[in-house]
C-alpha positions as CSV (number, residue, x, y, z in Angstrom):
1,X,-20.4,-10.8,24.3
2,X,-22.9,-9.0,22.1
3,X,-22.1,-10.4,18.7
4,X,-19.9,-12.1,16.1
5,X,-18.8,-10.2,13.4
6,X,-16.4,-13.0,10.4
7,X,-14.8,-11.7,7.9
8,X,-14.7,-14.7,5.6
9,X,-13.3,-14.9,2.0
10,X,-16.5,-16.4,0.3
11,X,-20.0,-17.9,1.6
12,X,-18.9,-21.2,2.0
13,X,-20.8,-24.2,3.0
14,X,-18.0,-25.5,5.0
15,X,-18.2,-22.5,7.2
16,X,-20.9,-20.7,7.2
17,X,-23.6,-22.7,8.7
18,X,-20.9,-23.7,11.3
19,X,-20.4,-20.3,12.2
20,X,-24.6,-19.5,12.5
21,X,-24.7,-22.7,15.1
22,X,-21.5,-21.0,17.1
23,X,-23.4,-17.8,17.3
24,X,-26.5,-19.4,18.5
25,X,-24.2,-21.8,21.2
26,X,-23.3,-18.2,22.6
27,X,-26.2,-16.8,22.4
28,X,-25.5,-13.7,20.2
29,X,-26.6,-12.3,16.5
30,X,-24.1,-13.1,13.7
31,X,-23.3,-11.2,10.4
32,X,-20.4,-12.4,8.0
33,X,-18.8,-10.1,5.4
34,X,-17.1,-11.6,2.5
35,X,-14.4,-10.5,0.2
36,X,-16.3,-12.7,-2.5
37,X,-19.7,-14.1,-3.5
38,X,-21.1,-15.1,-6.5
39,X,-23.6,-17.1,-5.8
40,X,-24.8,-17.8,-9.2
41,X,-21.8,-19.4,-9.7
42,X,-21.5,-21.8,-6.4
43,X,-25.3,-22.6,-7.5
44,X,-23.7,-24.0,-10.7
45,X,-21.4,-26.1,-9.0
46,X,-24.0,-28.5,-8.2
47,X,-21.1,-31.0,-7.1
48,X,-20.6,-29.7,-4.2
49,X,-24.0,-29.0,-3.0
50,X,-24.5,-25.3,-3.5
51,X,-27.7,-23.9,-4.6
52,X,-29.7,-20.3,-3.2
53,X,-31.7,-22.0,-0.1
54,X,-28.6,-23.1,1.4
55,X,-27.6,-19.7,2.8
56,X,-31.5,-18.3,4.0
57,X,-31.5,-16.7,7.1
58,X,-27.3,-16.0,7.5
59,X,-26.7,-12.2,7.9
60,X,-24.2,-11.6,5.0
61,X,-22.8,-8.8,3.2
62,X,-20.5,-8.4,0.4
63,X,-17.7,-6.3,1.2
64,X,-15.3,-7.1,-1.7
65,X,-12.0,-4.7,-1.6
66,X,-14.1,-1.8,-0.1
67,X,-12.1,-0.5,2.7
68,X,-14.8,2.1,3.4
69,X,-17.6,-0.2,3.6
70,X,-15.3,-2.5,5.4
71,X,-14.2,0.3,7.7
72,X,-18.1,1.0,8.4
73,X,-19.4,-2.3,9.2
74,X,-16.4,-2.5,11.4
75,X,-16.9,0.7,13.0
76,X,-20.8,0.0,13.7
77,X,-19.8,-3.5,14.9
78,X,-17.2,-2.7,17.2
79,X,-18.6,-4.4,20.2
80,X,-18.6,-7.3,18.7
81,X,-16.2,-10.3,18.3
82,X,-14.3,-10.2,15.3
83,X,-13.8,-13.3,13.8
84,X,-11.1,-13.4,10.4
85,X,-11.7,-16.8,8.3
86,X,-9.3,-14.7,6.0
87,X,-6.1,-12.9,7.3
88,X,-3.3,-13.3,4.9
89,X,-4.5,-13.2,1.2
90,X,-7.0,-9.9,1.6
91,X,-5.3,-6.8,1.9
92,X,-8.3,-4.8,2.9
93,X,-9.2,-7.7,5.5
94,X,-5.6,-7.7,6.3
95,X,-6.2,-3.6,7.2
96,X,-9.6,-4.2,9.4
97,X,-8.0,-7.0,11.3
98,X,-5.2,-4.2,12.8
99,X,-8.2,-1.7,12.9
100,X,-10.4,-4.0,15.0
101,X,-7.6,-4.5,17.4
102,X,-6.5,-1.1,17.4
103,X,-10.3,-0.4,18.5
104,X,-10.1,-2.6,21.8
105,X,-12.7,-5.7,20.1
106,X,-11.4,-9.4,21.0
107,X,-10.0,-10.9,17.7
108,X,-9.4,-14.2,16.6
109,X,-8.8,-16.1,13.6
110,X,-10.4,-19.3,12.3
111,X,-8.1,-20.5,9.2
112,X,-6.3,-23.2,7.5
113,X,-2.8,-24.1,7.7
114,X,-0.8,-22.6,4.4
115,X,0.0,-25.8,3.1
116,X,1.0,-25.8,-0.2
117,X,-1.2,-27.3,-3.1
118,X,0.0,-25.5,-6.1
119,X,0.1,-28.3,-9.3
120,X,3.5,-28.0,-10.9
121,X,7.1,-27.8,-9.7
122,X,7.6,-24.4,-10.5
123,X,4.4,-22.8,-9.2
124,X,5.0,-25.3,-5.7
125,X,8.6,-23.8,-5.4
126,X,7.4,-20.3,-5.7
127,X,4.4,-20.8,-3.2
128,X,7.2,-22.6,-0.9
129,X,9.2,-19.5,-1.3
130,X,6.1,-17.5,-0.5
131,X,4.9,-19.0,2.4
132,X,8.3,-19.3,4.1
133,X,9.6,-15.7,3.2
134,X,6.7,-13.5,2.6
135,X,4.1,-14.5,4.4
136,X,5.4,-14.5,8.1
137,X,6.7,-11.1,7.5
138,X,3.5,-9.7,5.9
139,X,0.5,-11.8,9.0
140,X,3.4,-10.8,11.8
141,X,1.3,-8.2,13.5
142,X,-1.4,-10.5,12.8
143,X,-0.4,-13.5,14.7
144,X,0.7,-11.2,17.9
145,X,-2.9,-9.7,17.4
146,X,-4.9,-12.9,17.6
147,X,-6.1,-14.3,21.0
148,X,-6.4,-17.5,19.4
149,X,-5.8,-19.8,16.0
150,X,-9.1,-22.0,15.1
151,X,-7.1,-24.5,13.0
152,X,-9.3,-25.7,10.1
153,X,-6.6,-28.1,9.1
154,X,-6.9,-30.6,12.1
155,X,-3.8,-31.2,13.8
156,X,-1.6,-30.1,11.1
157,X,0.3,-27.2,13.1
158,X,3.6,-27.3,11.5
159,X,2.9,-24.5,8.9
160,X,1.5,-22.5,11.3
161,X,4.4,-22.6,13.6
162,X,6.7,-21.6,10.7
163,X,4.1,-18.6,9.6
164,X,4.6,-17.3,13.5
165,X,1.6,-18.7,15.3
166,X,2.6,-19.4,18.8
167,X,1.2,-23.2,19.4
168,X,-0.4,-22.3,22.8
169,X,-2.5,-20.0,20.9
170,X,-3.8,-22.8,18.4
171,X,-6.8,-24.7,18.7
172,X,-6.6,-27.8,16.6
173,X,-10.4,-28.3,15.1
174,X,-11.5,-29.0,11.1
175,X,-14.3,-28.3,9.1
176,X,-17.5,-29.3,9.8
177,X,-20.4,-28.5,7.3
178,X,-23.9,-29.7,7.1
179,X,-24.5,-33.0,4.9
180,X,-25.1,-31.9,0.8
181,X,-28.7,-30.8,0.9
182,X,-31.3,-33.5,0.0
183,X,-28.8,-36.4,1.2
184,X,-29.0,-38.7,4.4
185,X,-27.7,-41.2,6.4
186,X,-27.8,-44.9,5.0
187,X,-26.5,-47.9,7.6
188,X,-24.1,-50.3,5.8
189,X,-24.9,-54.0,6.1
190,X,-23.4,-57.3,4.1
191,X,-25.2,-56.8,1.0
192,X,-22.7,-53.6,0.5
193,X,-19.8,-55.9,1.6
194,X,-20.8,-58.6,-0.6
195,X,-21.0,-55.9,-3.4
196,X,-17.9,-54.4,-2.5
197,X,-17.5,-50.5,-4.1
198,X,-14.8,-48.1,-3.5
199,X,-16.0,-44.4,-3.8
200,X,-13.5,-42.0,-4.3
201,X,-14.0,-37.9,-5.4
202,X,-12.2,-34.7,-5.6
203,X,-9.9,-33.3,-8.5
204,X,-7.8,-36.6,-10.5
205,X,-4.5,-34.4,-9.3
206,X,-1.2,-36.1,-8.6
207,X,-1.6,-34.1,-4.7
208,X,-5.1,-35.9,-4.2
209,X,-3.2,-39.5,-4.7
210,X,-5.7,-41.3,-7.0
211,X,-2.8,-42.8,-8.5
212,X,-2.2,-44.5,-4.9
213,X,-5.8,-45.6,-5.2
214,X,-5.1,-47.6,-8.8
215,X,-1.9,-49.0,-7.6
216,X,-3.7,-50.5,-4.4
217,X,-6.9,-52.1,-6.9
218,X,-3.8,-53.7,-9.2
219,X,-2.6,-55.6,-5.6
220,X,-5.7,-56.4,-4.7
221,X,-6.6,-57.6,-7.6
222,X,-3.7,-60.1,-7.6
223,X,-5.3,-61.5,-4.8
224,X,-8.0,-62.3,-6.7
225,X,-10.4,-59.7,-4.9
226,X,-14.2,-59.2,-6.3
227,X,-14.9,-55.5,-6.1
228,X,-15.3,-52.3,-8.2
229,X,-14.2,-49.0,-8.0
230,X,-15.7,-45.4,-8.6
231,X,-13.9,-42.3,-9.0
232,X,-15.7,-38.9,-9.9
233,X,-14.6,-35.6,-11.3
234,X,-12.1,-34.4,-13.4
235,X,-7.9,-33.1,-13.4
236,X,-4.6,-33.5,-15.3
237,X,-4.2,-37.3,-14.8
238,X,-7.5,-38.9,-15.4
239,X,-6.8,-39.8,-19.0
240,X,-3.6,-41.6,-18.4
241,X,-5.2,-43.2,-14.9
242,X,-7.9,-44.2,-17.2
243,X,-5.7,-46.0,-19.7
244,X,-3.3,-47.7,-16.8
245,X,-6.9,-49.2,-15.2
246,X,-7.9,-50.1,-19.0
247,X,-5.1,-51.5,-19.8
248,X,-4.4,-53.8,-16.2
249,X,-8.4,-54.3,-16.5
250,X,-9.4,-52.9,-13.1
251,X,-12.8,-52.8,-12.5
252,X,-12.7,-48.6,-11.8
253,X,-15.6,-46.6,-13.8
254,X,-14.0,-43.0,-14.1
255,X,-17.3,-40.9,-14.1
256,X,-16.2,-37.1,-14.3
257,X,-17.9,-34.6,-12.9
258,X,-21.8,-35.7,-11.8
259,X,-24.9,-34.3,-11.0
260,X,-25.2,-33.9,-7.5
261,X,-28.2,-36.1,-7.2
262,X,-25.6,-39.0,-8.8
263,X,-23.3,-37.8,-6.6
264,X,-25.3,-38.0,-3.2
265,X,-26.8,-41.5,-4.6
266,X,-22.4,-42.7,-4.5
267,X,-22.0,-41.3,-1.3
268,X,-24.8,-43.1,-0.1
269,X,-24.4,-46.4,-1.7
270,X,-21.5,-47.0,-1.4
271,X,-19.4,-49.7,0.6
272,X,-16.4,-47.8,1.7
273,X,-15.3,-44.0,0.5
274,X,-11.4,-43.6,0.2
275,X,-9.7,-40.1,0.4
276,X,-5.3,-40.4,-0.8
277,X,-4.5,-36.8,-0.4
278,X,-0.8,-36.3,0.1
279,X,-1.1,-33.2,0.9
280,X,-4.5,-31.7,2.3
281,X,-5.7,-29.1,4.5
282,X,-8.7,-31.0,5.3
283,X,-10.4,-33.0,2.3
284,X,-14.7,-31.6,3.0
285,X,-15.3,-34.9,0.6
286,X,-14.7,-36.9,3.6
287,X,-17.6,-35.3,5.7
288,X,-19.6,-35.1,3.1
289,X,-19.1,-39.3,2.6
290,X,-19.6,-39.7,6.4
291,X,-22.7,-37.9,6.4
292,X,-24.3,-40.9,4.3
293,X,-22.6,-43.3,6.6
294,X,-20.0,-44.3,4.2
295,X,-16.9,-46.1,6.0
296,X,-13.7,-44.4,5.8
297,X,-10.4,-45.1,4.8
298,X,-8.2,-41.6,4.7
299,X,-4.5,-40.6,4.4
300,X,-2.1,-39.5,6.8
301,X,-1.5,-36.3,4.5
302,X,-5.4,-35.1,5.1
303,X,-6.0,-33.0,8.0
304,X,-9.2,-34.7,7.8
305,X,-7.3,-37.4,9.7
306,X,-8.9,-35.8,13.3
307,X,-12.1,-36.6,12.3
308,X,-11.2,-40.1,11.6
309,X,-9.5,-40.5,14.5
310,X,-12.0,-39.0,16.5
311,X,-15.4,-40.6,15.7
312,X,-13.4,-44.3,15.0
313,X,-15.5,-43.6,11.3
314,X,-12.6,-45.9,9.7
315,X,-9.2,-46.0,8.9
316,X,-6.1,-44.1,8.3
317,X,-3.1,-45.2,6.0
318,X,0.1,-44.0,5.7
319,X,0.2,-40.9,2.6
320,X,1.5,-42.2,-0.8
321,X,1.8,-45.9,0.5
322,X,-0.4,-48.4,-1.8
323,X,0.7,-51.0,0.2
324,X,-1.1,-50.0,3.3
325,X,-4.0,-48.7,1.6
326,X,-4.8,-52.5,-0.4
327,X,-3.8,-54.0,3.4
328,X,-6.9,-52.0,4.9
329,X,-8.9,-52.6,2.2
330,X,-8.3,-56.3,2.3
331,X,-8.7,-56.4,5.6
332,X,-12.4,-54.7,5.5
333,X,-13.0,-57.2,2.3
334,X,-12.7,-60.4,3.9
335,X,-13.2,-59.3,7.3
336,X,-17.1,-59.5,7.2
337,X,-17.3,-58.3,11.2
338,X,-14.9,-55.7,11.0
339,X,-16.6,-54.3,7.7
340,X,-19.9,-54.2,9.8
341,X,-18.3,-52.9,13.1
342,X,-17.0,-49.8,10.9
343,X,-20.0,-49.3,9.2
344,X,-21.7,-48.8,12.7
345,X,-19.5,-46.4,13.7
346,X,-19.5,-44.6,10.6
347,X,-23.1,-44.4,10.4
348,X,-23.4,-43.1,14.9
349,X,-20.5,-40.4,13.9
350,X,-23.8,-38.4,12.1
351,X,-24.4,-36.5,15.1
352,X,-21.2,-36.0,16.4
353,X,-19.8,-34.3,13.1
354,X,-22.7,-32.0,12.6
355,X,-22.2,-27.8,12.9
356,X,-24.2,-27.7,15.8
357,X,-22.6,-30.2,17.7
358,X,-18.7,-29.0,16.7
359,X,-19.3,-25.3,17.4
360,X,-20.3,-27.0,21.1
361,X,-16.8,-28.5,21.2
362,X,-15.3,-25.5,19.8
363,X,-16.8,-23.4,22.8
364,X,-15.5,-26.1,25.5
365,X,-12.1,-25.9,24.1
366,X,-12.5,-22.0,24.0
367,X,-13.3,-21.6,27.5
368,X,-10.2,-23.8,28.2
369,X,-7.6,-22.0,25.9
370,X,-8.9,-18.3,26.5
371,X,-12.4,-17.6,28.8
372,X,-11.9,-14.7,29.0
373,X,-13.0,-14.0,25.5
374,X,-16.3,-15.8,25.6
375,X,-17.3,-13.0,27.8
């Protein structure tokens, strides 16, 4: 192997410092085209943990729509591995992928499942329509192309198979970014379960399931529960969620969107972080939350869900279902020994969830599924 060449849609802190620790695991230089960057933009969103320093020292280039610059780097990089974070929504990415197999170089892709997330019934029926029609026709020559699928999405394979990916050729894996720059790890103890506080973060959107979130705080404050509730950002339904917790008096402060020096302080304080997505590729919140050593309480409907499973960092209730979200909070409430057993693991799972050591998994799993291509 001499190098690895990504063609990624944007520089992305999910990716790109995952991608710089595979390259150093195999022992080769790296350089990432992408179709987008603004950085002065990511550097605003300040929620997420973007700013300038983040990216020193990755090889990147913009390439935008540029099929001659694309064509170039391609051409002067043709001994390398080609790596495609993005083969089905770039056309001119879409063009090099076919180019870089047509020139001999080993080609795989490292993607999400197309699930749909679209807000509205007429823009999810249209993506539906897409995404069963459209796009298996259009990545056909794509998916025959590919020596192997690095699913971002976990174990979700489903919309892959319908797409066309073969399932022997899919590797399920996730997202795996560094912690949000100037936070760390804090170990749990009884003063947070004494002073019990729910996190939760992302977009207030009916596919995240906040509303599962407010209907499990009204149960559990039947019971006659002492705890309170934080939920950050902003989205269609925070006004009326707002007015329902008002109205039932739940303790829940809706924040909005923070600064991310508030935001690391929640992550870190916090007793327990909770993630309702119905329907998510992955859910990066959840890593980000585990990187403080928050305990974990996740959806079915995440395909964050792996990483849950897989470091024992919490636990996982059934999409949509209030019920058996209150029932594991409950049980973490008044369980004082379970809380602290969880909030052990969660705060060990540091290591394992770091870049560094997922691209070493990623290469194991590599070697298993195709060895041939590590060479």
């Amino acid at each position: 192997m001499t190098g690895l060449l990504v063609w990624a849609h944007s520089m992305c802190r999910s990716t790109a410092f995952f991608y710089h620790e595979l390259s150093v695991q195999l022992g080769v230089p790296l350089k990432i085209c992408v179709a987008f960057y603004d950085m002065e933009n990511f550097a605003n969103r300040s929620d997420l943990g973007f700013s300038d320093c983040e990216f020193e020292g990755i090889n990147y280039e913009l390439v935008g729509n540029d099929i001659q610059l694309a064509a170039k780097i391609l051409y002067s990089h043709k001994k390398y591995h080609q790596i495609f974070g993005v083969y089905h929504i770039n056309r001119t990415f879409r063009k090099i992928f076919i180019q870089a197999h047509d020139l001999g170089c080993k080609v795989a892709v490292f993607s999400e499942a197309p699930i749909n997330m679209e807000l509205g019934v007429t823009r999810r029926l249209l993506k539906s329509l897409y995404n069963g029609r459209v796009l298996p026709f259009r990545v056909r020559p794509h998916t025959r192309c590919a020596t192997f699928f690095v699913n971002y999405s976990g174990d979700d394979s489903m919309e892959l198979h319908r797409v066309g990916w073969d399932a022997g050729k899919i590797i399920p894996f996730g997202y795996f970014p560094p912690p949000i720059l100037g936070s760390c790890v804090k170990q749990r103890n009884l003063k947070h379960h004494e002073d019990f506080h729910i996190l939760c973060t992302g977009a207030v959107e009916h596919i995240r399931g906040v509303q599962v979130l407010i209907e499990a705080c009204r149960l559990l404050r039947a019971y006659g529960l002492a705890f309170r509730v934080t939920i950050t950002q902003e989205g269609s339904l925070r006004r009326a969620l707002q007015n329902q917790a008002t109205n039932d008096e739940l303790p829940i402060d809706f924040r909005g969107y923070v600064p991310v020096e508030q935001l690391i302080a929640l992550y870190e304080e916090c007793s327990c972080f909770v993630a309702c997505g119905l329907s998510e590729p992955w859910g990066i919140r959840v890593n980000d939350a585990l990187n403080c050593g928050a305990p974990l309480i996740v959806s079915d409907g995440m395909g964050v869900k792996k990483l849950v499973n897989e470091v024992y960092a919490g636990r996982i209730f059934k999409a949509g279902d209030p019920i058996a979200l209150a029932s594991m909070l409950f049980d973490l409430m008044t369980d004082p020994s379970m809380y602290l057993k969880v909030a052990a693991d969660s705060a060990n799972a540091f290591n394992k969830i770091s870049p560094k050591a997922a691209s070493a998994r990623l290469v194991r799993h590599i070697n298993y599924v195709a060895p041939f291509w590590l060479e």
